[in-house]
Structures are given as structure tokens and as C-alpha cells.
PyMOL Python script that loads the backbone (N, CA, C, O; Angstrom):
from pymol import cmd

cmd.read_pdbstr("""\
ATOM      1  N   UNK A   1       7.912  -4.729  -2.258  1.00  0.00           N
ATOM      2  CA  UNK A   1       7.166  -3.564  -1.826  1.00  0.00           C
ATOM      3  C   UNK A   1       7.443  -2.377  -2.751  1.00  0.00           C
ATOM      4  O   UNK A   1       6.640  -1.521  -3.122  1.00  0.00           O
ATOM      5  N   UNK A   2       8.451  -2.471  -2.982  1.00  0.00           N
ATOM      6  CA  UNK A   2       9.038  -1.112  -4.109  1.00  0.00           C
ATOM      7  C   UNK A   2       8.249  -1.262  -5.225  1.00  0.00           C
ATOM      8  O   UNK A   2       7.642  -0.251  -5.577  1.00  0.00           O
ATOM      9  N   UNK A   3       8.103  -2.240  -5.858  1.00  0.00           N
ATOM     10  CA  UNK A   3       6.946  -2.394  -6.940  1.00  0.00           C
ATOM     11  C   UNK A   3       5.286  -1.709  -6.809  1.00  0.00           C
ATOM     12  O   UNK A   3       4.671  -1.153  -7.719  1.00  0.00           O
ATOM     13  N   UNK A   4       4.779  -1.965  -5.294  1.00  0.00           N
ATOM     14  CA  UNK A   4       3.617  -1.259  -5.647  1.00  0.00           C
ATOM     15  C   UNK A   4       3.716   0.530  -5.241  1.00  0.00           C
ATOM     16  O   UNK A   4       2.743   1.281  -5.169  1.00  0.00           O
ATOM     17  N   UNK A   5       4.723   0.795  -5.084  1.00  0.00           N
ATOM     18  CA  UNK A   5       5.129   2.570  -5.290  1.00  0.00           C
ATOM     19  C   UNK A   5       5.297   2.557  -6.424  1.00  0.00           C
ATOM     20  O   UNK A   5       4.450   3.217  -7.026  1.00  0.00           O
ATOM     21  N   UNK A   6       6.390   1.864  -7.334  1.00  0.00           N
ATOM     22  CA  UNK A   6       6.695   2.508  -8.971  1.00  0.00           C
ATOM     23  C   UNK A   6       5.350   2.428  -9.590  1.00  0.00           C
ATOM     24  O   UNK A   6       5.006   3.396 -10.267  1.00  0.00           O
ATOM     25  N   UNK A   7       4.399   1.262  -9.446  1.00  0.00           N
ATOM     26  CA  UNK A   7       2.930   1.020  -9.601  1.00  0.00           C
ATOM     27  C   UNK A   7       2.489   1.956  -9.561  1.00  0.00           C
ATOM     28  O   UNK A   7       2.082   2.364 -10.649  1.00  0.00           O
ATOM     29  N   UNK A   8       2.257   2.997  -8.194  1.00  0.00           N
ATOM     30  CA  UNK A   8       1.837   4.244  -8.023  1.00  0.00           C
ATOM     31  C   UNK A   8       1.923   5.380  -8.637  1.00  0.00           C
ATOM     32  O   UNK A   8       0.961   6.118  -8.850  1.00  0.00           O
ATOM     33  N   UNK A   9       3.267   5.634  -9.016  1.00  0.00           N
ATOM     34  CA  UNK A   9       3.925   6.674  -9.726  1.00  0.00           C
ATOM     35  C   UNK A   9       3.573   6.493 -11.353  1.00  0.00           C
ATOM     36  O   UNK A   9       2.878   7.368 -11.870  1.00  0.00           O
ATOM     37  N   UNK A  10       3.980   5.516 -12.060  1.00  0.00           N
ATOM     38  CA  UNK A  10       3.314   5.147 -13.094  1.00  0.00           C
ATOM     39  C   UNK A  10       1.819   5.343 -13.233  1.00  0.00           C
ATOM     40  O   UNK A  10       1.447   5.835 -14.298  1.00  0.00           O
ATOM     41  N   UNK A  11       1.053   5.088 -12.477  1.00  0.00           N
ATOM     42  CA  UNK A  11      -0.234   5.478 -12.586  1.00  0.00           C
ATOM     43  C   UNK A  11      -0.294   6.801 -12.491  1.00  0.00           C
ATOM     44  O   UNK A  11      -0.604   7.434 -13.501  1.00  0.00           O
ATOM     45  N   UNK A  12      -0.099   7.274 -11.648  1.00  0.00           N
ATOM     46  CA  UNK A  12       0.052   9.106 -11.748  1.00  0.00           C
ATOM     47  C   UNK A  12       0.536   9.887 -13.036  1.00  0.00           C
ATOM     48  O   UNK A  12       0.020  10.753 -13.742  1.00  0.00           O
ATOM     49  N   UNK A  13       2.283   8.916 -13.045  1.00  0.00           N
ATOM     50  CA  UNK A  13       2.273   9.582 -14.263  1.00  0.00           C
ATOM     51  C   UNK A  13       1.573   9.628 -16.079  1.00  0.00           C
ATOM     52  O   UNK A  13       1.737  10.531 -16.898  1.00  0.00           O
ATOM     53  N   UNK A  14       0.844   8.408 -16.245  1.00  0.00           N
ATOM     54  CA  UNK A  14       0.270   7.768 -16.615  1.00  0.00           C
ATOM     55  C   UNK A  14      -1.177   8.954 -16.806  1.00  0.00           C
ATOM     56  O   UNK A  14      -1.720   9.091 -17.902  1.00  0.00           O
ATOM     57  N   UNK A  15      -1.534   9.552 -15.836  1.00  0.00           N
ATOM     58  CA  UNK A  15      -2.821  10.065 -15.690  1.00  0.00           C
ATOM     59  C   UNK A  15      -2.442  11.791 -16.399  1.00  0.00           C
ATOM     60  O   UNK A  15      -2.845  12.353 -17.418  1.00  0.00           O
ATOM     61  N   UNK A  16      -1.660  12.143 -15.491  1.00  0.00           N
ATOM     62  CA  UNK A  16      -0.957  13.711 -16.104  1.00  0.00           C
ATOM     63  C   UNK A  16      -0.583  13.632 -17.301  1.00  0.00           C
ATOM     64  O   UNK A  16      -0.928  14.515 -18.088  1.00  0.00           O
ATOM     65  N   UNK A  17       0.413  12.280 -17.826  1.00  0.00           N
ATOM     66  CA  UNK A  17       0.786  12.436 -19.462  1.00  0.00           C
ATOM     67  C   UNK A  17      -0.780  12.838 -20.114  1.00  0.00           C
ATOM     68  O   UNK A  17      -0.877  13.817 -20.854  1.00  0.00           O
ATOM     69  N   UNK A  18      -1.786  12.137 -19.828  1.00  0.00           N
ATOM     70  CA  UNK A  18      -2.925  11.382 -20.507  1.00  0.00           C
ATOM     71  C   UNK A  18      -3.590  12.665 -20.295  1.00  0.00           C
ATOM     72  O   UNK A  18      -4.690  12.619 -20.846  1.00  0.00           O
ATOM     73  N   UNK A  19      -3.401  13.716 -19.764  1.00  0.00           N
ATOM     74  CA  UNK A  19      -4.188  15.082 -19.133  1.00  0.00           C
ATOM     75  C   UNK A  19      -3.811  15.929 -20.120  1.00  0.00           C
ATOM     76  O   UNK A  19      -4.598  16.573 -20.814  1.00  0.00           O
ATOM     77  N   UNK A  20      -2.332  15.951 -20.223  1.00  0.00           N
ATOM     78  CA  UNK A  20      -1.491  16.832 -21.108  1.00  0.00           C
ATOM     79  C   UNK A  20      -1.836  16.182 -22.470  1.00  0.00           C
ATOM     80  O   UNK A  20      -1.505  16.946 -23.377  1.00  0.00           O
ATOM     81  N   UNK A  21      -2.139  15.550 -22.720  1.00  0.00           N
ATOM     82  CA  UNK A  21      -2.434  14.705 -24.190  1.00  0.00           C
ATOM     83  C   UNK A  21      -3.678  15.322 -24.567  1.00  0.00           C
ATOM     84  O   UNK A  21      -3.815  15.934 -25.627  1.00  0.00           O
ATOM     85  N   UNK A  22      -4.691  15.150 -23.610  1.00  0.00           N
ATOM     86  CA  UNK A  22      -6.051  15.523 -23.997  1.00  0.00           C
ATOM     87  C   UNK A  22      -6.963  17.459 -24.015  1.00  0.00           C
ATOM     88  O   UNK A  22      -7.989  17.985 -24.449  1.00  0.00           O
ATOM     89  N   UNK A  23      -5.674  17.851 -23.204  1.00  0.00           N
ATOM     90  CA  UNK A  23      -6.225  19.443 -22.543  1.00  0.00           C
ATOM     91  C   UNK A  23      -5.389  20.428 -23.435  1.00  0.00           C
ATOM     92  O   UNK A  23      -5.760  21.524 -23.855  1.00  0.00           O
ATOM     93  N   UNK A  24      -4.100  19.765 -23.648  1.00  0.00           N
ATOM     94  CA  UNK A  24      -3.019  20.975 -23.668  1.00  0.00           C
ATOM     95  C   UNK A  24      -2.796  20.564 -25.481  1.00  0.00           C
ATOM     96  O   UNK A  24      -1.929  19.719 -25.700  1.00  0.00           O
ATOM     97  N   UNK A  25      -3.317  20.963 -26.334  1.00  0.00           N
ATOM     98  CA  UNK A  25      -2.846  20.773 -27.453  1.00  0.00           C
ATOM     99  C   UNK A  25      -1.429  21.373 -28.353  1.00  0.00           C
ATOM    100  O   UNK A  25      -0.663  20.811 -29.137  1.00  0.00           O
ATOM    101  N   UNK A  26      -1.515  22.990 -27.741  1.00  0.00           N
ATOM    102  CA  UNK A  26       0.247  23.107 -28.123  1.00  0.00           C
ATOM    103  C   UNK A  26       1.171  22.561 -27.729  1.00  0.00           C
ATOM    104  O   UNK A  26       1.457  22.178 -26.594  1.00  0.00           O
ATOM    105  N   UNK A  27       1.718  22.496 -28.717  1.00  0.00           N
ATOM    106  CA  UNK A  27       3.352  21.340 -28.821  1.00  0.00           C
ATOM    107  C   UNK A  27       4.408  22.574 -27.754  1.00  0.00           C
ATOM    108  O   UNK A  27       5.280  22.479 -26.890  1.00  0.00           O
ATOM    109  N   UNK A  28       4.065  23.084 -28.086  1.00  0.00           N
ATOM    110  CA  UNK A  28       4.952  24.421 -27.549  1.00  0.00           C
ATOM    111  C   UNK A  28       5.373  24.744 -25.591  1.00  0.00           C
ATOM    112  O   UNK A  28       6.337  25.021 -24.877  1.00  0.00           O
ATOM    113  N   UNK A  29       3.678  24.427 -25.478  1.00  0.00           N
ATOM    114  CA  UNK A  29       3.335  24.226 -24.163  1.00  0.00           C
ATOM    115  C   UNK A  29       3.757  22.828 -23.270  1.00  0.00           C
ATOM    116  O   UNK A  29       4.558  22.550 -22.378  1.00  0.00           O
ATOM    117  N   UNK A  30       2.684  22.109 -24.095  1.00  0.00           N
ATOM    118  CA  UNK A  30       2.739  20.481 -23.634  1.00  0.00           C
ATOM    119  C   UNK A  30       4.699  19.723 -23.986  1.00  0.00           C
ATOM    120  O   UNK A  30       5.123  18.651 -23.554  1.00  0.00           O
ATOM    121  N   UNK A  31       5.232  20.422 -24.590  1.00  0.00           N
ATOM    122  CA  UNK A  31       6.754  19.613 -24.259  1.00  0.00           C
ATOM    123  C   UNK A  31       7.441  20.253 -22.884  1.00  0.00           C
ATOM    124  O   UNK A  31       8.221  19.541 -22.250  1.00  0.00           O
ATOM    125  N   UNK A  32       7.242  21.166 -22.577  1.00  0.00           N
ATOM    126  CA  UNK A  32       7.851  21.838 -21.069  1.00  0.00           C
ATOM    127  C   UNK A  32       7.087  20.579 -19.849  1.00  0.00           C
ATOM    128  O   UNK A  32       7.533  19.762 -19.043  1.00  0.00           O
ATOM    129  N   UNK A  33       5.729  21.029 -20.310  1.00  0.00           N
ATOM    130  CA  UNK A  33       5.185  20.421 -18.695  1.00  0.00           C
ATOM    131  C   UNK A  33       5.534  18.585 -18.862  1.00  0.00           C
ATOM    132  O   UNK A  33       5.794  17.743 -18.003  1.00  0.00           O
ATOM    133  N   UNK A  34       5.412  18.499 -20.182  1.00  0.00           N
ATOM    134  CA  UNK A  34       5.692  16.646 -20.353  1.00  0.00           C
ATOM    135  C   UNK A  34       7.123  16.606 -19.311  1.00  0.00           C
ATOM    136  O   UNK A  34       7.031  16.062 -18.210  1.00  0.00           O
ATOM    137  N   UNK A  35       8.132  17.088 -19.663  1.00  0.00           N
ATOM    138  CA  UNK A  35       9.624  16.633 -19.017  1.00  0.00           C
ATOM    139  C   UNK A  35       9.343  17.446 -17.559  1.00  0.00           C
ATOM    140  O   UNK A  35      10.105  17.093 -16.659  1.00  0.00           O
ATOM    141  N   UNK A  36       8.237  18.607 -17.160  1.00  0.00           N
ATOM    142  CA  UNK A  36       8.353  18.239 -15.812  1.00  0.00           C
ATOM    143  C   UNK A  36       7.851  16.920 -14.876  1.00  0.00           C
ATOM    144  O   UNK A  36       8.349  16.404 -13.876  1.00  0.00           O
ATOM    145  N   UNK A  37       6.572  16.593 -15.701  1.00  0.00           N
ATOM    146  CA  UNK A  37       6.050  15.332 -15.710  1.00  0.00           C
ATOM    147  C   UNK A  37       6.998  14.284 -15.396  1.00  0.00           C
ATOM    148  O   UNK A  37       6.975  13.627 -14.356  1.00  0.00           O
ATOM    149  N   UNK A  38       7.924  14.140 -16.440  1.00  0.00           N
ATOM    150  CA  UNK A  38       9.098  12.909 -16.168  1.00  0.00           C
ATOM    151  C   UNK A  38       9.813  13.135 -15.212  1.00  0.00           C
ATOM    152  O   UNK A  38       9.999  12.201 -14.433  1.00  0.00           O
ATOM    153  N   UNK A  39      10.430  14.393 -14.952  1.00  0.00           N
ATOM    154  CA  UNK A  39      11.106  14.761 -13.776  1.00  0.00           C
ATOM    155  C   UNK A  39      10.487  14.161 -12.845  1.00  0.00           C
ATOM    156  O   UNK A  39      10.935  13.151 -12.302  1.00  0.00           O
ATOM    157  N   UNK A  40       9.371  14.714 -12.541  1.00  0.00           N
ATOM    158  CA  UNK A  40       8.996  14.259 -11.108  1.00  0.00           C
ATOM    159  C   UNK A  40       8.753  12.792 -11.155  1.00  0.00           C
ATOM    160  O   UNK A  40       8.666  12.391  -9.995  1.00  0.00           O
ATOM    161  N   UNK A  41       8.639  12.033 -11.828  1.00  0.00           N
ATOM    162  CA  UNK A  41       8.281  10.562 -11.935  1.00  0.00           C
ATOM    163  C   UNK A  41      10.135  10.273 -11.121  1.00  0.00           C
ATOM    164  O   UNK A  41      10.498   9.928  -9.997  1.00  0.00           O
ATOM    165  N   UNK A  42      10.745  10.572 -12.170  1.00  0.00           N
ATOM    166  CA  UNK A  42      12.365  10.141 -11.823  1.00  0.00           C
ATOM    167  C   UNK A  42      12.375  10.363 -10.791  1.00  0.00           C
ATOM    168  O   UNK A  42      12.388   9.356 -10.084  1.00  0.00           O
ATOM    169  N   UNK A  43      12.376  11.813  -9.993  1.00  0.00           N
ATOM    170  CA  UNK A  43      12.930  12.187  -8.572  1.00  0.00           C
ATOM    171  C   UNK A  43      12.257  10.884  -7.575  1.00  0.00           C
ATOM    172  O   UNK A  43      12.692  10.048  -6.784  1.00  0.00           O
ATOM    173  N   UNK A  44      10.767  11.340  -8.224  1.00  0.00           N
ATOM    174  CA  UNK A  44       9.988  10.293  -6.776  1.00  0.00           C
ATOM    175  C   UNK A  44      10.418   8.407  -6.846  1.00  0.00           C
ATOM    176  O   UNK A  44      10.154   7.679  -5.889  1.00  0.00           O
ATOM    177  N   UNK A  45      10.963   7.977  -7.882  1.00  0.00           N
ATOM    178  CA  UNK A  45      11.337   6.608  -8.114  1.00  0.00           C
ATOM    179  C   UNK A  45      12.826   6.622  -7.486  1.00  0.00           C
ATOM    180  O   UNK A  45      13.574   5.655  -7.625  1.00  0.00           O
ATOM    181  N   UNK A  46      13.130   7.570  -6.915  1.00  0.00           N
ATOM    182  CA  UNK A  46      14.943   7.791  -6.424  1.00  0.00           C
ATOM    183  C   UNK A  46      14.527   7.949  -5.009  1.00  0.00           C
ATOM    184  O   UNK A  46      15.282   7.548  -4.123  1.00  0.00           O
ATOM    185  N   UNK A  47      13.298   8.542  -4.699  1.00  0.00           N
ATOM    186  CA  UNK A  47      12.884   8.857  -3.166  1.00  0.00           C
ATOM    187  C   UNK A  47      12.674   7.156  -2.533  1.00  0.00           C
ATOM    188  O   UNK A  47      13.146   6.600  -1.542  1.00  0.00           O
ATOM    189  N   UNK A  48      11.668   6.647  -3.708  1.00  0.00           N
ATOM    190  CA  UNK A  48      11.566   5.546  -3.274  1.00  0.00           C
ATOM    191  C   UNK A  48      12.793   4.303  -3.004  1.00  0.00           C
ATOM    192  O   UNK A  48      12.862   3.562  -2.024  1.00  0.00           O
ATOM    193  N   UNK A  49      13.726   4.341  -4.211  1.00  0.00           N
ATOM    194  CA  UNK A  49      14.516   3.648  -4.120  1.00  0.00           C
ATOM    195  C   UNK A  49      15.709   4.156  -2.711  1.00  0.00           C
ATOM    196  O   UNK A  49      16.555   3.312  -2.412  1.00  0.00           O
ATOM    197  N   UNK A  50      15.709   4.671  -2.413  1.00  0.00           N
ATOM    198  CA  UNK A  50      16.783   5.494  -1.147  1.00  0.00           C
ATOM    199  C   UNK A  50      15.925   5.207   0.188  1.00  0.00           C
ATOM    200  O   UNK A  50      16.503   5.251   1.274  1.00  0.00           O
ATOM    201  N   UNK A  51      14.837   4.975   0.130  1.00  0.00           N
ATOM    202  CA  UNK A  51      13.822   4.583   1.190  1.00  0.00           C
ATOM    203  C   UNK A  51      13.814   3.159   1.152  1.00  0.00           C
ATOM    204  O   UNK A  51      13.865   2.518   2.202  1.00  0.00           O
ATOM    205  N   UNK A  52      13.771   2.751   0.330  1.00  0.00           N
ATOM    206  CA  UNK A  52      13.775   0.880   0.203  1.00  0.00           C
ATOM    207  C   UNK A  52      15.164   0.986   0.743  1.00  0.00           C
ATOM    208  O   UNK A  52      14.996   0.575   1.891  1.00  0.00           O
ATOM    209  N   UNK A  53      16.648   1.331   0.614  1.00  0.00           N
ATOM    210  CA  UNK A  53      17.718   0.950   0.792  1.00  0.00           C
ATOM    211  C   UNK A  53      17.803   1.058   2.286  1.00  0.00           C
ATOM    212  O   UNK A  53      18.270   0.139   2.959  1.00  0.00           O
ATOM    213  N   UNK A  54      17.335   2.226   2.836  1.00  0.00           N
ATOM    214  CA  UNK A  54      17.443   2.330   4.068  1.00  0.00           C
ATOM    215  C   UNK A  54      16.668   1.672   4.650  1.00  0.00           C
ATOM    216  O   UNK A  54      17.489   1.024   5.299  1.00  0.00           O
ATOM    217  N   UNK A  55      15.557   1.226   5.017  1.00  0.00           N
ATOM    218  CA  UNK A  55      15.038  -0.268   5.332  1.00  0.00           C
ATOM    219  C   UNK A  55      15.586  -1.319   5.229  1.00  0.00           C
ATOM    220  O   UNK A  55      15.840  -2.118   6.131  1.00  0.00           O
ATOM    221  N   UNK A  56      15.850  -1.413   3.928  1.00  0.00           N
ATOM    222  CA  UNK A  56      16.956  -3.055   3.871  1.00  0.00           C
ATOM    223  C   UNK A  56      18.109  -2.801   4.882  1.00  0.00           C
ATOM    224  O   UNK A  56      18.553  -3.648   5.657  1.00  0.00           O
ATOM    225  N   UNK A  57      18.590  -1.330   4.747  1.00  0.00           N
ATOM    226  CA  UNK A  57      20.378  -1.732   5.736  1.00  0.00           C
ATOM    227  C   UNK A  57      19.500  -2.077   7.196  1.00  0.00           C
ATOM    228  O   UNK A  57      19.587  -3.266   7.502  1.00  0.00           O
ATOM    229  N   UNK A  58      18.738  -1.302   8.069  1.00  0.00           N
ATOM    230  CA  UNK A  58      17.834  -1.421   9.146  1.00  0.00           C
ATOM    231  C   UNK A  58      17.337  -2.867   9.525  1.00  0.00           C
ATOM    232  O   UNK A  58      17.023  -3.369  10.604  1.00  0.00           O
ATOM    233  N   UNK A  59      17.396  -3.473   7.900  1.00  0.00           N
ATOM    234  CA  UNK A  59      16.634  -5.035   8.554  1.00  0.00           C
ATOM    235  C   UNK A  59      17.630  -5.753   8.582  1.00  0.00           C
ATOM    236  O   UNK A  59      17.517  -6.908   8.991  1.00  0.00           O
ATOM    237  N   UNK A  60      18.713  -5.312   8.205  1.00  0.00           N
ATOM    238  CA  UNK A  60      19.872  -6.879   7.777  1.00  0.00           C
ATOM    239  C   UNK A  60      20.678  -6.575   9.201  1.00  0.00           C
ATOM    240  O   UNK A  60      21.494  -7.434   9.536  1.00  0.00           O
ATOM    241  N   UNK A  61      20.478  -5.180  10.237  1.00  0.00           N
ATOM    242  CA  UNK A  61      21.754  -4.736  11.040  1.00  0.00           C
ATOM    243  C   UNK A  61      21.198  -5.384  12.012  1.00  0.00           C
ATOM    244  O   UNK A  61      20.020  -5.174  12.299  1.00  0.00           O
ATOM    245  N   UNK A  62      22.178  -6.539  12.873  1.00  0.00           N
ATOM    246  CA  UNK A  62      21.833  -7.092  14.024  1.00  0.00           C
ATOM    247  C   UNK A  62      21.954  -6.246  15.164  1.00  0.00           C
ATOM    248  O   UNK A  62      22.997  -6.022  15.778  1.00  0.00           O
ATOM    249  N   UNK A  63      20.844  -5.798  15.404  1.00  0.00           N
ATOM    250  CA  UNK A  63      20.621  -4.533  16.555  1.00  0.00           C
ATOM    251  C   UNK A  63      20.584  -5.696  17.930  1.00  0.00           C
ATOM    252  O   UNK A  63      20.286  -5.227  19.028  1.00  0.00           O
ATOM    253  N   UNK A  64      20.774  -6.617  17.864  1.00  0.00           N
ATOM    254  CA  UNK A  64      20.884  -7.345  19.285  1.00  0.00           C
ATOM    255  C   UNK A  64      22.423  -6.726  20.138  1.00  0.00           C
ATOM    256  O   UNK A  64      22.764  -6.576  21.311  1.00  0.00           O
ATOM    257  N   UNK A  65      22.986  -6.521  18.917  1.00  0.00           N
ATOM    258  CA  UNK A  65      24.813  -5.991  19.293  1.00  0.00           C
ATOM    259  C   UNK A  65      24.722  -4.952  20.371  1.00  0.00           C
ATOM    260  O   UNK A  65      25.354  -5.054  21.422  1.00  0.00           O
ATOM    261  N   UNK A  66      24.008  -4.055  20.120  1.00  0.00           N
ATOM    262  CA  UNK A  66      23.510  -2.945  20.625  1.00  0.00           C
ATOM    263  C   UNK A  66      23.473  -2.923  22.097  1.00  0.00           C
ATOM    264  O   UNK A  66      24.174  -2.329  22.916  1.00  0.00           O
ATOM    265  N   UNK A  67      22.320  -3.851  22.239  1.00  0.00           N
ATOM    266  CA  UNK A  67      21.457  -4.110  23.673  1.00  0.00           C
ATOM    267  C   UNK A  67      22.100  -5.391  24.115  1.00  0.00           C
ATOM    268  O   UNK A  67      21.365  -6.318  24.452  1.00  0.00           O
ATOM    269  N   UNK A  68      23.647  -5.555  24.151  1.00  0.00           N
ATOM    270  CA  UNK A  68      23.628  -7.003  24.682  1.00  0.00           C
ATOM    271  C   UNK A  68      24.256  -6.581  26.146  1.00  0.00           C
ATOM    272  O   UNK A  68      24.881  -5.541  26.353  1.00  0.00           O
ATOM    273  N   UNK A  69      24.002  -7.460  26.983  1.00  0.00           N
ATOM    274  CA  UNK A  69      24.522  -7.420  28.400  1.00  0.00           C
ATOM    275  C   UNK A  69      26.307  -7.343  28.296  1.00  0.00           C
ATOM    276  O   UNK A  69      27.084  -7.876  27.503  1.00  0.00           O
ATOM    277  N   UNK A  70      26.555  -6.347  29.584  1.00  0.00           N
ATOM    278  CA  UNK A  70      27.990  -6.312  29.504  1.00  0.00           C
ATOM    279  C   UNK A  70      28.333  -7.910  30.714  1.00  0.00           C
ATOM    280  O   UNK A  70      29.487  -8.271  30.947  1.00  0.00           O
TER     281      UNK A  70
END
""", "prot")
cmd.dss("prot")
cmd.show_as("cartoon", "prot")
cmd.util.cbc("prot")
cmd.orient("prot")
């Protein structure tokens, strides 16, 4: 499942690089917004990965323990 989010993000980022490539011709300009570009790719691939982890601990925890009769 984590694959079709990085999928996502890649495409996004993919689209903004490709924006900044075609709109923004100073070098001057276009290197600031490029590494905010990457930034946010990184942060949101860390959101995702911290969201996948917490699901996995959620699916592996035998919550029967929980609710069992005394």
C-alpha cells in the first residue's frame, strides 16, 4: 500500500519539478523553490512511512488480550 502513496508523491513531485522547469527560468529563483519541492516530497514520504508503521504495530497487536473474559 505504501507504494501507491510514494506513486502519488512522485507524481506530484514530478509535476511541480516539471512546472518549475518550464515557468520559472531563473536559476536564482527556481533553486530555492526546487529544494522546497524536495522538502516536501521527503516530509510527506516520512508522514507516510510513520502511518504505514502504525498500522502494521495495530495489525500484528492481538487485541483479543484486551477483551478476554475474566
Amino acid at each position: 500500500m505504501k507504494q501507491y502513496f510514494n506513486s502519488a508523491i512522485d507524481s506530484v513531485q514530478y509535476a511541480k519539478t516539471q512546472f518549475l522547469d518550464t515557468f520559472v527560468k531563473e536559476e536564482s529563483l527556481r533553486a530555492p523553490m526546487q529544494d522546497f519541492v524536495n522538502a516536501q516530497a521527503q516530509f510527506a514520504r516520512e508522514v507516510v512511512n510513520a502511518a504505514s508503521s502504525l498500522v502494521d504495530a495495530f495489525t500484528a497487536y492481538d487485541f483479543s488480550k484486551i477483551y478476554k473474559k475474566a
